[in-house]
C-alpha positions in Angstrom: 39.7 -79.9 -12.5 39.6 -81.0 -9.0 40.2 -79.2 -5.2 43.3 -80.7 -3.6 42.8 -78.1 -0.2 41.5 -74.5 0.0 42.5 -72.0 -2.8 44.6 -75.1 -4.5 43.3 -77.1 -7.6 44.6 -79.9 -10.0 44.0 -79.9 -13.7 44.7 -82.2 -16.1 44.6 -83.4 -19.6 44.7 -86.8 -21.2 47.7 -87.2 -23.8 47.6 -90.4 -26.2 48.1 -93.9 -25.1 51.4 -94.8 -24.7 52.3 -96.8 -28.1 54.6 -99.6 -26.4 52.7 -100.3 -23.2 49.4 -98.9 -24.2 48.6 -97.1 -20.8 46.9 -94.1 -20.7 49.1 -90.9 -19.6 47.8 -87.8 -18.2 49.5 -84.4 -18.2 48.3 -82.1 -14.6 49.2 -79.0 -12.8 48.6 -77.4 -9.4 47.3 -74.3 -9.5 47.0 -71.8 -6.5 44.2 -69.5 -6.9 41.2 -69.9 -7.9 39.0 -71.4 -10.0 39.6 -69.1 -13.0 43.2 -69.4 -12.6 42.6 -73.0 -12.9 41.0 -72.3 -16.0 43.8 -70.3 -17.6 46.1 -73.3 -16.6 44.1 -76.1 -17.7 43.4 -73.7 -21.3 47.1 -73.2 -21.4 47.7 -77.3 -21.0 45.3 -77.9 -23.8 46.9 -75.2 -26.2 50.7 -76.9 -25.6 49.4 -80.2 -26.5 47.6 -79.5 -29.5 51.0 -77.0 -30.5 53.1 -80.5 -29.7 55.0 -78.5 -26.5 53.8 -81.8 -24.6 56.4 -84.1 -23.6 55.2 -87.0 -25.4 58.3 -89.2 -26.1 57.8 -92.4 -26.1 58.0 -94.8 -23.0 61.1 -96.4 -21.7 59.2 -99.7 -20.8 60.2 -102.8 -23.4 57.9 -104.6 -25.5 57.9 -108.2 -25.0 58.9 -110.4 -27.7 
């Protein structure tokens, strides 16, 4: 969680490599608010990933071979 101006924050999770390139992805919000809201959003990130609400299909990038 991280101030991007007054009353505005970013949160963000990390999701699982990505299994072609092997890049790490992130999932993030803005939230307007404050610092609990960012909480709530950040909680509410972490609870659709571990449910599988995540986009995590798999990259469009080609493996080399």
């Amino acid at each position: 969680m991280f101030p991007i101006r007054p009353a505005c924050l970013a949160v963000d999770i990390e999701l699982p490599r990505d299994k072609v390139t092997g890049k790490r992805r992130r999932l993030s919000r803005r939230v307007e608010g404050s610092r609990r809201d960012a909480e709530v959003a950040l909680f509410r990130l972490r609870v659709a990933q571990s449910d599988g609400r995540c986009d995590l299909s798999p990259s469009t990038a080609r493996m080399k071979g």
